[in-house]
C-alpha positions as CSV (number, residue, x, y, z in Angstrom):
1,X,11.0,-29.7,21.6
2,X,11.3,-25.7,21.2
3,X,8.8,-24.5,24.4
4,X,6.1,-22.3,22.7
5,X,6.9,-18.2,23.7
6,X,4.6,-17.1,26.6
7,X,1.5,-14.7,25.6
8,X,2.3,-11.1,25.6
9,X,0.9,-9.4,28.6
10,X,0.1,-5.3,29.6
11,X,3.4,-5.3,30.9
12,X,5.0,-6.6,27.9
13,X,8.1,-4.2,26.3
14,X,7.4,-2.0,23.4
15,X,10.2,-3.6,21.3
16,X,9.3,-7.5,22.2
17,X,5.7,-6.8,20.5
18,X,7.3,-5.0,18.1
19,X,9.7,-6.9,17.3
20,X,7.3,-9.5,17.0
21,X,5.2,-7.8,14.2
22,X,8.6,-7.3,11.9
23,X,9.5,-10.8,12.1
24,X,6.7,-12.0,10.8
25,X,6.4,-9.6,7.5
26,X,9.7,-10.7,7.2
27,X,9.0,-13.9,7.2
28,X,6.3,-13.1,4.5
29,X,9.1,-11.7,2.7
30,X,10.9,-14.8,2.4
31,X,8.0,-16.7,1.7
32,X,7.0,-14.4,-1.0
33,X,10.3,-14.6,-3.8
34,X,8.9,-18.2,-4.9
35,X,5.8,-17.2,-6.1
36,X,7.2,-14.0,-7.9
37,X,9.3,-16.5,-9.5
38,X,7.0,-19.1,-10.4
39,X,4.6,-16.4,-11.9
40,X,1.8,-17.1,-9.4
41,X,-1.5,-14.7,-9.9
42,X,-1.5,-11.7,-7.8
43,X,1.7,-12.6,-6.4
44,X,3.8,-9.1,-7.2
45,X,1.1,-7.3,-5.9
46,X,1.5,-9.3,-2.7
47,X,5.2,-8.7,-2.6
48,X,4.8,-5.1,-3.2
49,X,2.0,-5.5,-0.3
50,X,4.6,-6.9,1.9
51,X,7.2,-4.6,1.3
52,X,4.4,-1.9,2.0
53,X,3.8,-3.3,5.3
54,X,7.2,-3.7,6.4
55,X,7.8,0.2,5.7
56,X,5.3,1.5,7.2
57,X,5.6,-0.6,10.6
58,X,9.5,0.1,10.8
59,X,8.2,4.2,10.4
60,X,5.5,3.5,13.2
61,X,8.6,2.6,15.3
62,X,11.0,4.5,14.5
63,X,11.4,5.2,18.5
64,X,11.5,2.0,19.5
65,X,14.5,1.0,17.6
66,X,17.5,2.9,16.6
67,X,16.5,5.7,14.0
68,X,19.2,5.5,11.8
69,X,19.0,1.8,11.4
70,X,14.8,2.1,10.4
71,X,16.0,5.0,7.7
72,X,18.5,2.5,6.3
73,X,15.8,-0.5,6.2
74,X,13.5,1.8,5.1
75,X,15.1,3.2,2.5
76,X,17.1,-0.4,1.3
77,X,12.9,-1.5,1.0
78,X,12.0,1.6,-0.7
79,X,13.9,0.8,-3.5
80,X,12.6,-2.6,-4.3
81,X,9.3,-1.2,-3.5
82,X,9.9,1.4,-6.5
83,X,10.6,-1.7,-8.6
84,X,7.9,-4.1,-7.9
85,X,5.4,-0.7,-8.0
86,X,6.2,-0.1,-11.5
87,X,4.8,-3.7,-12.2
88,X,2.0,-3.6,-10.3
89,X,0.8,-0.4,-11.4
90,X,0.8,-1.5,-15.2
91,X,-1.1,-4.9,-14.1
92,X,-3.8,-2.8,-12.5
93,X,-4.1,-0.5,-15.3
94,X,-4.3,-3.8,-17.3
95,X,-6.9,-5.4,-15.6
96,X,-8.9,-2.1,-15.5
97,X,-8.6,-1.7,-19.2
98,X,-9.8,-5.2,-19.8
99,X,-12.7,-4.5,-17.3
100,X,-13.8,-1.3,-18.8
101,X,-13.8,-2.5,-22.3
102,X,-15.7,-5.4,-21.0
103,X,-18.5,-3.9,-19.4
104,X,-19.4,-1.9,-23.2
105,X,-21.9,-3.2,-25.3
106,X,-21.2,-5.3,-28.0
107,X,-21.3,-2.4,-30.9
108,X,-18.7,-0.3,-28.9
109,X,-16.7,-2.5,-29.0
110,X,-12.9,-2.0,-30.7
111,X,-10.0,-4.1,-31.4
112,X,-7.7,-1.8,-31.9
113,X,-8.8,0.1,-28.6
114,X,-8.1,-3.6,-27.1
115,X,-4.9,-3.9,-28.8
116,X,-3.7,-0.2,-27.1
117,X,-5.5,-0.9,-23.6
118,X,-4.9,-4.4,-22.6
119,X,-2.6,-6.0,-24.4
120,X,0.0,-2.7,-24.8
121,X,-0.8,-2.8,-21.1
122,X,0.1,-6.4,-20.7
123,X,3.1,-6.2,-22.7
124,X,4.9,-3.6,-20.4
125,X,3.8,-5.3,-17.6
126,X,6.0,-8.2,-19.0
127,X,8.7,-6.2,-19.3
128,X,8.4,-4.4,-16.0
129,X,8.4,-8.0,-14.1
130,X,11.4,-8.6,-15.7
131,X,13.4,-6.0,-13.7
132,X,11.9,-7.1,-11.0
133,X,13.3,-10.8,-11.6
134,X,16.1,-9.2,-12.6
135,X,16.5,-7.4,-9.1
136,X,15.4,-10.5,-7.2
137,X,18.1,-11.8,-8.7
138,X,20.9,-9.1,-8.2
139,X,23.2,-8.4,-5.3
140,X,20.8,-5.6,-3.6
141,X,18.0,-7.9,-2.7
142,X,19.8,-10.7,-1.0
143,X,20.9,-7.5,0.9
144,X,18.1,-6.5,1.6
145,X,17.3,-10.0,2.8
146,X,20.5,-10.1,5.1
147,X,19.6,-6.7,6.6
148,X,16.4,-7.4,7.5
149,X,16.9,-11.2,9.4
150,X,19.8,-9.6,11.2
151,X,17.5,-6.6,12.4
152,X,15.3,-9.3,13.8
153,X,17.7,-11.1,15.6
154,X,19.5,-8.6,17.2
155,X,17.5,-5.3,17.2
156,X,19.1,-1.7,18.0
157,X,17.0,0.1,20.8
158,X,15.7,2.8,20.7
159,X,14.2,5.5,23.5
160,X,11.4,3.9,23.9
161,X,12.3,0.6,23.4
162,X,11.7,-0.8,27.3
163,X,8.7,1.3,27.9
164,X,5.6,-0.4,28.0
165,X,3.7,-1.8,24.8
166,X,0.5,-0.7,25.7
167,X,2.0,2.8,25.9
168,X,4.1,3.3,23.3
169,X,2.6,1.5,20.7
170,X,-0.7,2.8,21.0
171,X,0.8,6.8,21.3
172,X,2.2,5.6,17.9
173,X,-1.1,4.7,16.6
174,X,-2.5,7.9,17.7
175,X,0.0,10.2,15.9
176,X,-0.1,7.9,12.9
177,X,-4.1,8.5,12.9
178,X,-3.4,12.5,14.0
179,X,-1.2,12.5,10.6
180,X,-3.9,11.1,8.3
181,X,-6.4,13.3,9.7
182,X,-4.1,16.5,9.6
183,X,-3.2,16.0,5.7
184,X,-6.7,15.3,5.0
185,X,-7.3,18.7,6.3
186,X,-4.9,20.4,4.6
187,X,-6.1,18.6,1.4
188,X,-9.7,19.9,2.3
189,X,-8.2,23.4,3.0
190,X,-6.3,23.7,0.0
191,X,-9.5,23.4,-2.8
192,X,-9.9,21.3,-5.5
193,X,-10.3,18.5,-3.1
194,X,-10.8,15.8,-5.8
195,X,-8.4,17.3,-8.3
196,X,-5.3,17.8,-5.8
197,X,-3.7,14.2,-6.4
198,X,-0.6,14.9,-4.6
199,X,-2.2,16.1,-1.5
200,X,-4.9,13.0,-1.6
201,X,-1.9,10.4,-2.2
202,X,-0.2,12.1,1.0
203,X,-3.2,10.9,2.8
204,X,-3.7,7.6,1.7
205,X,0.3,7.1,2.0
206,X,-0.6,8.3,6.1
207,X,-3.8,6.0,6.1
208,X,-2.0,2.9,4.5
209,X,0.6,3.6,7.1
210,X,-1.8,3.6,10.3
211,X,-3.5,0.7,8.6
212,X,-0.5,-2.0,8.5
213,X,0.7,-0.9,11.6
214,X,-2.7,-1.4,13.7
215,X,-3.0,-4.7,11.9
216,X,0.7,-6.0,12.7
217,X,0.0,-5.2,16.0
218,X,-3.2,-7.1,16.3
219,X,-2.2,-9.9,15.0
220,X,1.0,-10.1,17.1
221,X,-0.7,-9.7,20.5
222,X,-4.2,-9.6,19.9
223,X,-4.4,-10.2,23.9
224,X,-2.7,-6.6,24.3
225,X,-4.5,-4.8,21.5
226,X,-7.5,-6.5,20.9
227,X,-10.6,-5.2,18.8
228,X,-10.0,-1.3,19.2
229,X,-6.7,-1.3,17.0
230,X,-8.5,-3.4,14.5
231,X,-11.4,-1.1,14.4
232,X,-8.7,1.7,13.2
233,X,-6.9,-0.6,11.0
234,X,-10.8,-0.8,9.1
235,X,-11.2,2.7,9.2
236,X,-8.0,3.5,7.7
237,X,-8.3,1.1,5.4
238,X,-11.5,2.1,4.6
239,X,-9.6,5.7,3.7
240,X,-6.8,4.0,2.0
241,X,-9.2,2.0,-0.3
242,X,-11.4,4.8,-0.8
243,X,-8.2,7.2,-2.1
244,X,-6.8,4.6,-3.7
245,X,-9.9,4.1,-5.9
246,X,-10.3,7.4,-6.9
247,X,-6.2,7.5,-8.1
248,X,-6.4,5.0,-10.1
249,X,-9.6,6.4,-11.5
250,X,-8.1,9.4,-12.4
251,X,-4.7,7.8,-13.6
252,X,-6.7,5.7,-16.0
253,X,-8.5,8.7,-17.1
254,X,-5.3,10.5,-17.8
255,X,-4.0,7.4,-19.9
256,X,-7.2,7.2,-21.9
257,X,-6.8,10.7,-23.0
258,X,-3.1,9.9,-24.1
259,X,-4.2,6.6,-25.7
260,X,-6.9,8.2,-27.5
261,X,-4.5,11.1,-29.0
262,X,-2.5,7.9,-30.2
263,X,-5.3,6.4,-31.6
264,X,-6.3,9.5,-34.0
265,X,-3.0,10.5,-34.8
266,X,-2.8,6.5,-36.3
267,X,-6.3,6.8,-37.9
268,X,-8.1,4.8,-35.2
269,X,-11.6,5.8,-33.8
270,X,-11.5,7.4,-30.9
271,X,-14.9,7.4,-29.7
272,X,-14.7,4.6,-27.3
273,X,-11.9,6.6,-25.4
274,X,-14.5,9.2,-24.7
275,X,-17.1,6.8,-23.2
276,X,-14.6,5.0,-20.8
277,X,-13.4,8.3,-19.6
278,X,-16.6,9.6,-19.2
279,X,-17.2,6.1,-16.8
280,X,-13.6,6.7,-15.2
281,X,-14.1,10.2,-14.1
282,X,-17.7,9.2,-12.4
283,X,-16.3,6.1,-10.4
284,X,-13.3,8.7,-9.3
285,X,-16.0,11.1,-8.0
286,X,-17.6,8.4,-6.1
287,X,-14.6,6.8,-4.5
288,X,-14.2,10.2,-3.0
289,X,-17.8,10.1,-1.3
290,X,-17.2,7.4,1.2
291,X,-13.6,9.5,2.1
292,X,-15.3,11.8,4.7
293,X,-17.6,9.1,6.7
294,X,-14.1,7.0,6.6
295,X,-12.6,9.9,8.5
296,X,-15.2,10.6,10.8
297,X,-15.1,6.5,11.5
298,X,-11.3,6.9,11.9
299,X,-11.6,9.5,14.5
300,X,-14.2,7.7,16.5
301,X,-12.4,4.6,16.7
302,X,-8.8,6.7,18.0
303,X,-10.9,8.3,20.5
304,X,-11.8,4.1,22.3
305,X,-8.1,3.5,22.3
């Protein structure tokens, strides 16, 4: 019988705990290719979550390991990400359409406005899982695959790879919670703040980031890290949910307006476009109101580490 490993301790090694929290989104990884192949519900977006994950812990510790070797993995998972993005993307906008048309009364209804919104949605959704069945089943994943279980078994060092995890790992946090707070500035600073996408999506890529890696670190030794990295896992996702809201809010808006120039140009009425942008553009304006208490919870919670 394999003895179980002994709980991580204060004294434990920056790269044995983290270590710990890529082999088990690895893991994940593995686990996950069935399910995309089977069809299961939600189980791209769980993929693409996975892959997400990965990404952002291997950035966290960059330090930790050999640099080079992260930007490959990194990179290598990147890619694929790219891939199952493009389908998730279209099943959200989907699933918002169908929502959104849903929600109308009875006489606003429009079939050829569901034809456009959900099912055109649907369609390329099809055909966006099939590259990513298509890459599953190429030579770069399998790649990807070997790259990643031979990272875990045999790790490349890096600086900071023997100091202690309770130092090391919880600097990291603190820079990846300085970086989300520092473009949320700069987002503030440069005007428009709801109408600067780019700058917003910088913060929420920061906050998802400082999210995944608090959270892989809890759950890998919860004895080391405890409640106060999951406190600023909730707060940045609490940021990351709240930006990603008011994206896909605005996204959806800008199809709506593309659909409905479709629609006329075709002959179709179009004044059901104009009444679920109108709702689009007020639930992006209120994902944003929750951002700046999400910050000020962020900060708080850094500041107990």
């Amino acid at each position: 019988m394999t003895a179980e490993p002994a709980p991580l301790a204060e004294e434990s090694e920056a790269s044995v705990v983290a270590i710990m929290a890529v082999r088990s989104l690895v893991a994940a990884l593995h686990d996950a290719e069935p399910r995309v192949q089977r069809d299961e519900p939600d189980s791209v977006h769980a993929m693409r979550t996975i892959v997400r994950r990965l990404r952002s812990v291997l950035a966290s510790f960059r330090k930790v390991f050999d640099g080079q070797v992260i930007d490959d993995l990194r990179g290598q998972l990147g890619r694929f990400g790219t891939v199952l993005g493009a389908a998730r993307d279209l099943e959200v906008r989907a699933n918002r359409a169908e929502h959104a048309l849903a929600a109308l009364r009875r006489e606003f209804q429009d079939a050829d406005a569901r034809t456009r919104l959900v099912d055109g949605s649907r369609t390329e959704y099809r055909h966006a899982r099939e590259l990513v069945l298509a890459y599953l089943g190429g030579p770069d994943y399998p790649r990807l695959l070997s790259t990643l279980d031979a990272f875990v078994d045999a790790p490349s060092p890096g600086p900071l790879a023997d100091e202690s995890a309770v130092s090391a790992l919880t600097h990291s946090i603190k820079a990846d919670a300085k970086r989300t707070r520092r473009r949320a500035a700069a987002a503030h600073e440069a005007g428009d703040w709801g109408e600067n996408l780019p700058a917003l999506h910088e913060v929420r890529k920061a906050a998802r980031r400082l999210r995944h890696t608090a959270d892989a670190l809890t759950q890998a030794a919860p004895a080391v890290f405890g409640p106060a990295f999951m406190h600023v896992a909730e707060a940045a996702e609490r940021v990351q949910d709240a930006l990603g809201d008011h994206r896909d809010s605005v996204l959806f808006t800008d199809y709506l307006q593309v659909e409905a120039n479709r629609a006329r140009v075709a002959g179709e009425k179009t004044f059901l476009y104009g009444s679920l942008r109108g709702r689009a553009e007020a639930d992006a304006e209120t994902a944003l109101s929750d951002l700046d208490a999400a910050l000020d919870e962020l900060k708080t919670g850094v500041k107990k580490l």
